[in-house]
C-alpha positions as CSV (number, residue, x, y, z in Angstrom):
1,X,-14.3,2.6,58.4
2,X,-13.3,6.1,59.4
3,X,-15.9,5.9,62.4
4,X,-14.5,2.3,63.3
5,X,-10.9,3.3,63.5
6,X,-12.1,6.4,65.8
7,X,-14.2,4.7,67.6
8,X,-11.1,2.6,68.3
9,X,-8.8,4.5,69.2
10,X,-10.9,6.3,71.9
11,X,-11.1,3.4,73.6
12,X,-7.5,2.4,73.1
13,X,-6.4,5.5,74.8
14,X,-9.6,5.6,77.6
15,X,-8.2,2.2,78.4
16,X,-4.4,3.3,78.7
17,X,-5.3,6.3,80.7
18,X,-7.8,4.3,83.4
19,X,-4.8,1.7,83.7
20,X,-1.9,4.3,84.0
21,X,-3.4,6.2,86.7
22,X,-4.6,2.9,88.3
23,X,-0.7,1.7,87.9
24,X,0.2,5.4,88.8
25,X,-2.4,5.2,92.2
26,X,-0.7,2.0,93.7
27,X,2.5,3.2,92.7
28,X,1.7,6.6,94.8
29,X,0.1,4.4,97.7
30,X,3.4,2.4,97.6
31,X,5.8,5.1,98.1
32,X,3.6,6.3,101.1
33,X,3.8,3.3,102.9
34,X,7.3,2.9,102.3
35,X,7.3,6.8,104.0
36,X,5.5,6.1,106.4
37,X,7.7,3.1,107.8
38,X,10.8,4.8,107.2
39,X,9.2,7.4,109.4
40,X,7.8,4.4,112.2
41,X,11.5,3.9,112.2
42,X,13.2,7.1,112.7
43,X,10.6,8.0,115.3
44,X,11.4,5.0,117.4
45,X,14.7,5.1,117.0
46,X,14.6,9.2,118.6
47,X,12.2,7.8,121.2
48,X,14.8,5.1,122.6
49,X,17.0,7.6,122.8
50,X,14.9,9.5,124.8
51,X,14.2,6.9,127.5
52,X,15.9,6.7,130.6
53,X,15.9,3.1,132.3
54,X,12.5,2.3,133.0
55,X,10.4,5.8,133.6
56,X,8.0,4.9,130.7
57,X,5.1,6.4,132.1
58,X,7.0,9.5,132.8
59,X,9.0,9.9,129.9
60,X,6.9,13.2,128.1
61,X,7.6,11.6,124.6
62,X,6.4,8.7,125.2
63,X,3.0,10.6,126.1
64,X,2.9,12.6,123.3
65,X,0.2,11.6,120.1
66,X,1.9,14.0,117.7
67,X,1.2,12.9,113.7
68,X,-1.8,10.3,115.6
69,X,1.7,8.0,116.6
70,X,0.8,5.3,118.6
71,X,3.2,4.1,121.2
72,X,3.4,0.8,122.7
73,X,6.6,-1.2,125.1
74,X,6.0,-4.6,125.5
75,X,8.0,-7.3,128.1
76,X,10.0,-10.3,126.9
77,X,7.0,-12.2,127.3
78,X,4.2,-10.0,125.9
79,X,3.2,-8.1,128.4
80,X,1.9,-4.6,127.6
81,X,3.9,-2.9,130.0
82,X,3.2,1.0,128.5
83,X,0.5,2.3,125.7
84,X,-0.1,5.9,125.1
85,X,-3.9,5.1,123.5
86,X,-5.1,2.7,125.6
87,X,-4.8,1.0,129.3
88,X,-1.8,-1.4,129.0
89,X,-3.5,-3.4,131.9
90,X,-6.4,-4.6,130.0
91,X,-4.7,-5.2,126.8
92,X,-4.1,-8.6,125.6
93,X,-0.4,-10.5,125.5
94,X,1.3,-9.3,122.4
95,X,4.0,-12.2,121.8
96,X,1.7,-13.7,119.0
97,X,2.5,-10.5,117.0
98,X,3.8,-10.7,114.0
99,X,6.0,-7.8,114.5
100,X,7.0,-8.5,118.1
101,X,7.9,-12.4,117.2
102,X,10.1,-10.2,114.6
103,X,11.1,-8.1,116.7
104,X,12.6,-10.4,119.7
105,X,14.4,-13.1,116.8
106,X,16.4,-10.2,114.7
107,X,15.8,-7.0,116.7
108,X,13.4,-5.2,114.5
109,X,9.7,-6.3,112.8
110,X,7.3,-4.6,110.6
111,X,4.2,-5.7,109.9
112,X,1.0,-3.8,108.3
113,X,-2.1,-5.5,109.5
114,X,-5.3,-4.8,111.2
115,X,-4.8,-4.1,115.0
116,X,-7.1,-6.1,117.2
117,X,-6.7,-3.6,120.1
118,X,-8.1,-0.4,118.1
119,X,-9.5,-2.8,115.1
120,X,-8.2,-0.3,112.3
121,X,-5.7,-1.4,109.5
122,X,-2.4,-0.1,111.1
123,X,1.1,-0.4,110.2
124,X,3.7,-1.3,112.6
125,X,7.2,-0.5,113.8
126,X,8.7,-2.9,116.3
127,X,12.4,-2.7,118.1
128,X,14.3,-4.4,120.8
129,X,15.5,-1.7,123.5
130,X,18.7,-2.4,125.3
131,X,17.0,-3.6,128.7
132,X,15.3,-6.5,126.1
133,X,12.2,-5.2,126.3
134,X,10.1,-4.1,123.0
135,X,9.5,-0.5,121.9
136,X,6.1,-0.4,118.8
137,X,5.5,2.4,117.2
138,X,2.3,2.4,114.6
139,X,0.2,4.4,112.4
140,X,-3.1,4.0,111.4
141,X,-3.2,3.4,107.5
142,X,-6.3,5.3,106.9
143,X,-4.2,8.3,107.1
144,X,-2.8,7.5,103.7
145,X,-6.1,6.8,102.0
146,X,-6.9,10.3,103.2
147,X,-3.9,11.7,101.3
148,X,-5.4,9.8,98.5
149,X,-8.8,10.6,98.6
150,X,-7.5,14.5,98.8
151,X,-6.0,13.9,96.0
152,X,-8.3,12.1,94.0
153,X,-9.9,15.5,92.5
154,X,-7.0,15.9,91.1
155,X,-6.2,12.8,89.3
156,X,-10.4,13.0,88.2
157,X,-9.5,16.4,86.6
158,X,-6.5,14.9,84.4
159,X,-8.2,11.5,83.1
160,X,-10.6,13.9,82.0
161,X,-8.4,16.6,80.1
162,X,-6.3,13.0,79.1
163,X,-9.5,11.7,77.6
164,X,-10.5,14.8,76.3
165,X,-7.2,15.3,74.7
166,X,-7.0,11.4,73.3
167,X,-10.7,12.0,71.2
168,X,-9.4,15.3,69.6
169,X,-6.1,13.4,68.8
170,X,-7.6,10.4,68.0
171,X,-10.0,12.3,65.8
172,X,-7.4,14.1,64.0
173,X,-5.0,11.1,63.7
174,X,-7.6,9.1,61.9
175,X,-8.5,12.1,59.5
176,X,-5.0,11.6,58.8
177,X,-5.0,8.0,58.2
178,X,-8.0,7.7,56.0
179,X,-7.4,11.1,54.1
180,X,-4.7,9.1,51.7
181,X,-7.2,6.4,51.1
182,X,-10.3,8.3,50.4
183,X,-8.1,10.3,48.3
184,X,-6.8,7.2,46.3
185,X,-10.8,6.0,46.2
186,X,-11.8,9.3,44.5
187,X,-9.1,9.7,42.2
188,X,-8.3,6.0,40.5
189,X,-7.4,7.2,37.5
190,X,-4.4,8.8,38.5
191,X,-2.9,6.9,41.6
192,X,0.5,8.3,40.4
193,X,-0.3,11.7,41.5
194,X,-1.9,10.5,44.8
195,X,0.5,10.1,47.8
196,X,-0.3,6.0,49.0
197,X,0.9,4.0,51.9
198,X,3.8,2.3,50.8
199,X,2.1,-0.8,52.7
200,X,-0.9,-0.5,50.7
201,X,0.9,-0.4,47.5
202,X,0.2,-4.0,46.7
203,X,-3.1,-3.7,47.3
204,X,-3.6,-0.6,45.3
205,X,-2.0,-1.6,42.4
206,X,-5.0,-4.6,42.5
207,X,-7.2,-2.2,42.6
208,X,-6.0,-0.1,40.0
209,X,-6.1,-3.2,37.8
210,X,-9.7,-4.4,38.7
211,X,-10.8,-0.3,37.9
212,X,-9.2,-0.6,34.8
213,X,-10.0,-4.0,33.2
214,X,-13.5,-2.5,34.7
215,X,-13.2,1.0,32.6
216,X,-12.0,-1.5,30.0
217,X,-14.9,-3.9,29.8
218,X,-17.2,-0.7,30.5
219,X,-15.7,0.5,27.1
220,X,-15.7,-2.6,25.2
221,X,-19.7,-3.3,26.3
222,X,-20.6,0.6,25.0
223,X,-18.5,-0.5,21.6
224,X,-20.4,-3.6,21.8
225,X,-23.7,-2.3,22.2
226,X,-23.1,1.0,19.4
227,X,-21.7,-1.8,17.0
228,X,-24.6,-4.2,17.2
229,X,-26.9,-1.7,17.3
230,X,-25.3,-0.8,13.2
231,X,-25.0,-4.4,12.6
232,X,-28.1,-5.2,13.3
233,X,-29.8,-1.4,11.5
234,X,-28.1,-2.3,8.5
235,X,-29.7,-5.4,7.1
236,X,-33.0,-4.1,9.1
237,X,-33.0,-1.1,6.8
238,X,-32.8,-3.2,3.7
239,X,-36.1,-5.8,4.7
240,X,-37.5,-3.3,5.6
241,X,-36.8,-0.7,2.4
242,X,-37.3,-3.6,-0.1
243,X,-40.6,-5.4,1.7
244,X,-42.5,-1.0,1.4
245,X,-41.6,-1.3,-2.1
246,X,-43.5,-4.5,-2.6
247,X,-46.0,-3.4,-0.4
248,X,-46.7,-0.4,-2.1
249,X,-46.9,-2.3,-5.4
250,X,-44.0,0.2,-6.4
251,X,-41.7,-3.1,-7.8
252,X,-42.5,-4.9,-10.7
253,X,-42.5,-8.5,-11.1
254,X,-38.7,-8.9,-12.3
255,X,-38.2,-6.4,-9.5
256,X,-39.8,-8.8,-6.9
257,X,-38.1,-11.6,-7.7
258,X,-34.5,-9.6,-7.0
259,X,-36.0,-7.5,-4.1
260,X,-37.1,-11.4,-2.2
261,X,-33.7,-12.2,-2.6
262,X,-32.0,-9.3,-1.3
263,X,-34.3,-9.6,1.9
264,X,-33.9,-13.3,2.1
265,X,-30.0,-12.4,1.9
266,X,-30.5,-10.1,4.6
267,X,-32.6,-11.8,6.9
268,X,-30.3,-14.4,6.5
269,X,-27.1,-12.3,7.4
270,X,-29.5,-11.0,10.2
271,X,-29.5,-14.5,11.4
272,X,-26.2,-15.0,11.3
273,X,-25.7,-12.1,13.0
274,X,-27.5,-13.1,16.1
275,X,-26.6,-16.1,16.3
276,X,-22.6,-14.8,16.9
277,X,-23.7,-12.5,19.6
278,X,-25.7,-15.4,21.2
279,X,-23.0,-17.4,20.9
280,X,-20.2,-15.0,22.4
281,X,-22.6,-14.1,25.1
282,X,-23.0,-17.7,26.0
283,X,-18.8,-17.6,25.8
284,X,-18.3,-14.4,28.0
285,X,-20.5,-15.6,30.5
286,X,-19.1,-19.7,30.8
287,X,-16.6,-20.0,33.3
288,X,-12.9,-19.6,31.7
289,X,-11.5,-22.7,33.7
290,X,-14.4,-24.7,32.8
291,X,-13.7,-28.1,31.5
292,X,-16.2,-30.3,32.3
293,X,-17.9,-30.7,28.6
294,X,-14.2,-31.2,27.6
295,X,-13.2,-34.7,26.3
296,X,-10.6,-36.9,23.8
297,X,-10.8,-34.7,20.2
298,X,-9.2,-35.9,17.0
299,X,-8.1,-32.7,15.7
300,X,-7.7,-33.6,12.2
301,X,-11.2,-35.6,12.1
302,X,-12.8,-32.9,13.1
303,X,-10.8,-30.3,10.5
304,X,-11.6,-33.0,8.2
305,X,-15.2,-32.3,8.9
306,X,-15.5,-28.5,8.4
307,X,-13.6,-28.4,5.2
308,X,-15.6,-31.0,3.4
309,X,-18.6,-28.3,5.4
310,X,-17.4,-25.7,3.2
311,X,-16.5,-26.9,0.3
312,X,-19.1,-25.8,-1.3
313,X,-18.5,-21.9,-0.2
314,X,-15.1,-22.6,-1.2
315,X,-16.2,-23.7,-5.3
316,X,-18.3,-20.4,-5.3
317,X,-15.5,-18.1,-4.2
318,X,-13.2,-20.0,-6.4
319,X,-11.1,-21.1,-3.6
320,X,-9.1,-24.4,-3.7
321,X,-8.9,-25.9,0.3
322,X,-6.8,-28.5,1.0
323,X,-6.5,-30.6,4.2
324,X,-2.8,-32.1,5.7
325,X,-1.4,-34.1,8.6
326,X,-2.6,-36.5,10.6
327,X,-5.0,-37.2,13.0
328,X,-4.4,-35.6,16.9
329,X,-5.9,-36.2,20.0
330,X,-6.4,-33.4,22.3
331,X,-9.0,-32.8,25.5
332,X,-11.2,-30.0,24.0
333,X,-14.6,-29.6,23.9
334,X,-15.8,-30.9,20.2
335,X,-18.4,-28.4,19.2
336,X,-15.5,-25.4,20.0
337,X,-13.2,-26.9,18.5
338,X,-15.4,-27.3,15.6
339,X,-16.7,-23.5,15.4
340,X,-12.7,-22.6,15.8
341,X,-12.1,-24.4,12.6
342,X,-15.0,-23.8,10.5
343,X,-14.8,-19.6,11.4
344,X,-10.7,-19.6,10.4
345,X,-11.6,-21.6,7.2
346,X,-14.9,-19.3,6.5
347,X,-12.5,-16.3,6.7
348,X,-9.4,-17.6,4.9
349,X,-11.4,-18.1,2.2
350,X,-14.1,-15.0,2.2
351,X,-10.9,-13.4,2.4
352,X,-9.2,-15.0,-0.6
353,X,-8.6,-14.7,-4.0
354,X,-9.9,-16.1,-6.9
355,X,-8.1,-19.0,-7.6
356,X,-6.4,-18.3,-4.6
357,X,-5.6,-21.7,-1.7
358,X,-6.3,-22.4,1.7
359,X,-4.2,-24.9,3.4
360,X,-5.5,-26.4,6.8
361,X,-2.7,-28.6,8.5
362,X,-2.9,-30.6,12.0
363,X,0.5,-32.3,13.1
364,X,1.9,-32.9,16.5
365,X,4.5,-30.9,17.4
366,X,5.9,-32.5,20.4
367,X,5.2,-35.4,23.2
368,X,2.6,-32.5,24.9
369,X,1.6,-30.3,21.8
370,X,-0.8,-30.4,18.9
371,X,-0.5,-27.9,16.2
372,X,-3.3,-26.3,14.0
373,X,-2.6,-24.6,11.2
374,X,-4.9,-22.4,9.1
375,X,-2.9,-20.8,6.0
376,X,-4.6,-18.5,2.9
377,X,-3.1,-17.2,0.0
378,X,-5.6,-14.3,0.4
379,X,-5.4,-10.2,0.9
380,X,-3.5,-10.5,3.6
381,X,-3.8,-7.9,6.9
382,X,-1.9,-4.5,7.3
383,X,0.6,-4.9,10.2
384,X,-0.8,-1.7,12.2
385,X,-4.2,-4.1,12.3
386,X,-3.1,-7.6,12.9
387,X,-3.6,-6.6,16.8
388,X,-6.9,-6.3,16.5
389,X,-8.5,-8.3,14.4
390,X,-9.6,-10.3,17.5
391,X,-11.7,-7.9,18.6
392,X,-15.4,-7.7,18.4
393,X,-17.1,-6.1,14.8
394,X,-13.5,-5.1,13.9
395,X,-12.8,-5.5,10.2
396,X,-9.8,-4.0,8.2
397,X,-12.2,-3.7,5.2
398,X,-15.5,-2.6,6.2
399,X,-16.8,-2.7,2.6
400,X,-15.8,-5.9,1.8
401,X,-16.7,-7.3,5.1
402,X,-19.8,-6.5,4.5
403,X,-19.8,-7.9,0.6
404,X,-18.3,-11.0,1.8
405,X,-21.3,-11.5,4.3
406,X,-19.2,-11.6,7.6
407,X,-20.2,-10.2,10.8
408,X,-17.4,-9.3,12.0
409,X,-17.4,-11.7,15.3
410,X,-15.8,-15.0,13.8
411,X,-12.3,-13.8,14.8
412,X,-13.6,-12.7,18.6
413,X,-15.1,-16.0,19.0
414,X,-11.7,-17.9,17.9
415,X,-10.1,-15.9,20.7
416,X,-12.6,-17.0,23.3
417,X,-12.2,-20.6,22.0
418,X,-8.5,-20.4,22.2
419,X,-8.4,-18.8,25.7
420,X,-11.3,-21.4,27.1
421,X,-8.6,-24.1,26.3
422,X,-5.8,-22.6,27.0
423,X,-4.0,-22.8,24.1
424,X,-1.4,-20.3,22.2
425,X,-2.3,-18.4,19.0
426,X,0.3,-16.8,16.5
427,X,-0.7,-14.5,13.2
428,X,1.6,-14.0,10.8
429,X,0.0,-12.0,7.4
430,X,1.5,-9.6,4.7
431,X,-0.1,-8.0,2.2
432,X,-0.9,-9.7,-1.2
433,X,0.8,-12.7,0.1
434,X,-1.6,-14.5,2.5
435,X,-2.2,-15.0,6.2
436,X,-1.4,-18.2,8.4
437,X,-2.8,-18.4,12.0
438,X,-1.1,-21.0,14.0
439,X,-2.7,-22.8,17.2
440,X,-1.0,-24.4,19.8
441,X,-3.2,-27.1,21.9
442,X,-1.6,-29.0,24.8
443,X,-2.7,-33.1,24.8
């Protein structure tokens, strides 16, 4: 970019100076000419009053061919009658000149043309004398473009300091520019410290965001990847601690009977394990505002549905789980919608008491809302954790987490669910008393 604006600006400024001393050089030739025939006139006018009656050829000014002045008196009716550069006799009739036809209608023409006498681009003077006849004075024009060309070393020597001048400038000026910007690029983390464009500030302030949700998801990915990586070692550890015993024919038989379970438990939490990362994988990379799977729900049959699923996990955690409400129609896709209610029910009632209830409620709230409702009578989460509860392998209670079999990803998943159909979730929870997680789903 740096080289681009530089590049840039050179030719910005080489253009500028080429068409200023262009502009400057037909300004300069302008002036001349104007001299020139302000001189044409003054001369003629101090020659007429040097001429006495007729005594052209006589008359000592008249002869003269000071500053290359060419002198020419012409009759009425164009007759060279006197010519200091050449022989009047032989010369052509001069009424069909433009300055002479000038000349004889208001009493004084000018004309620059090319002279068909000495065939050189000349400019002309022409005036009316008392006795009617017509005094020209001229000048040949290439004695301008001489003054010109002498000066034309000159005006080379300046463009070139001028362009000269413009690269170092331009040079420094972009250093300048771009300084702020490769400065903001290098230092992201702290763009309040960093002196920014106040034009750019829009732009920045994207940028800053994108850096940080990428620093962010960086972060979350490490977290990710350290907390699978224990997930996964844990129940690993135990097949693998349990299936050297048997090997080793260190476990007797009532030993193997309990050690096959513990693996089979394992392996199966291993499973589950897997299949939640899968699964949230698949999640994070779907398109958020994709809703082509998505089509007419009932809410409440499909509540219906997981809690008679888990009714059975519910009798051996002596957990009571009722279902309430009515049945809803929303646009969802049905298998989220089903792993949303089946993970809130799993963990309202791992989470429980014994004897304790789980309440799962559909209603419509409004003309445009649907209401879920998911409400436990269990342990309840600590205020200073509800906000993140959400995220991935975070538990309040490691330890009985773990006893409970959960991987830690149901609540992760919910949120994805939630966000993929853009509906509203509220957690309320205190502990000993019991947590309710509300969902809002537009129709």
């Amino acid at each position: 970019m740096k080289k681009k604006i530089n590049t840039l600006y050179i030719l910005l400024s080489i253009c500028a100076i080429l068409f200023t001393l262009t502009a400057t050089t037909f300004v300069y030739y302008g002036f001349l000419r104007e001299e020139v025939l302000d001189n044409l006139k003054i001369y003629a006018h101090f020659i007429e009053s040097s001429i006495q009656q007729n005594a052209y050829d006589s008359n000592e000014v008249l002869r003269t061919e000071a500053e290359h002045i060419r002198i020419t008196v012409i009759q009425k009716d164009g007759t060279v009658i006197f010519d200091n550069q050449a022989d009047a006799i032989q010369m052509d009739n001069h009424s069909s000149r433009p300055e002479v036809k000038k000349a004889l209608e208001t009493g004084e023409g000018i004309q620059v043309r090319r002279s068909d006498t000495m065939n050189k681009n000349t400019f002309y003077y022409a005036m009316m004398l008392e006795n009617g006849d017509i005094l020209r004075v001229s000048k040949e024009s290439g004695s301008i473009w001489s003054a010109l060309i002498q000066a034309m070393p000159m005006i080379i020597i300046i463009a070139v300091v001028l362009i000269i001048s413009s690269i170092l400038f331009s040079t420094i000026l972009t250093r300048s520019i771009v300084k702020p910007i490769e400065t903001l690029a290098n230092n992201l983390d702290c763009v309040s410290q960093v002196p920014v464009y106040k034009e750019l500030m829009p732009f920045v302030n994207t940028i800053q965001k994108q850096h940080e949700d990428i620093l962010k998801s960086a972060k979350m990915r490490q977290e990710f990847t350290a907390n699978v990586s224990h997930e996964l070692k844990t129940p690993l550890t135990s097949i693998s601690g349990y299936s050297e015993l048997i090997e080793n024919g260190m476990a007797s038989v009532e030993d193997m009977q309990r050690f096959g379970g513990e693996i089979h438990k394992n392996a199966k939490r291993l499973l589950t394990l897997i299949n939640d990362i899968l699964r949230l994988s698949e999640l994070d990379d779907s398109t958020k505002d994709s809703n082509h799977a998505f089509e007419a729900v009932d809410l409440y049959g499909v509540a219906e549905n997981c809690v008679n699923m888990l009714l059975l996990s519910a009798e051996q955690h002596q957990v009571q789980v009722n279902l309430e409400g009515n049945s809803c129609t929303i646009e969802a896709d049905k298998q989220m919608v089903e792993e949303l209610i089946y993970n809130l029910c799993d963990n309202a009632i791992r989470y429980n008491i014994q004897g304790g209830r789980v309440l799962v409620s559909v209603h419509e709230i409004d003309e445009q809302q649907v209401e879920l409702v998911v409400q436990d009578t269990g342990i309840g989460i600590p205020k200073e954790h509800q906000n993140r509860i959400f995220e991935r392998f975070y538990r309040v209670d490691k330890s009985r987490s773990k006893s409970t079999g959960g991987t830690g990803l149901g609540l992760a998943i919910v949120k994805h669910i939630v966000s993929r159909h853009q509906a509203e979730m509220e957690l309320e929870s205190e502990i000993g008393v019991g947590t309710t997680i509300r969902i809002r789903f537009h129709k």
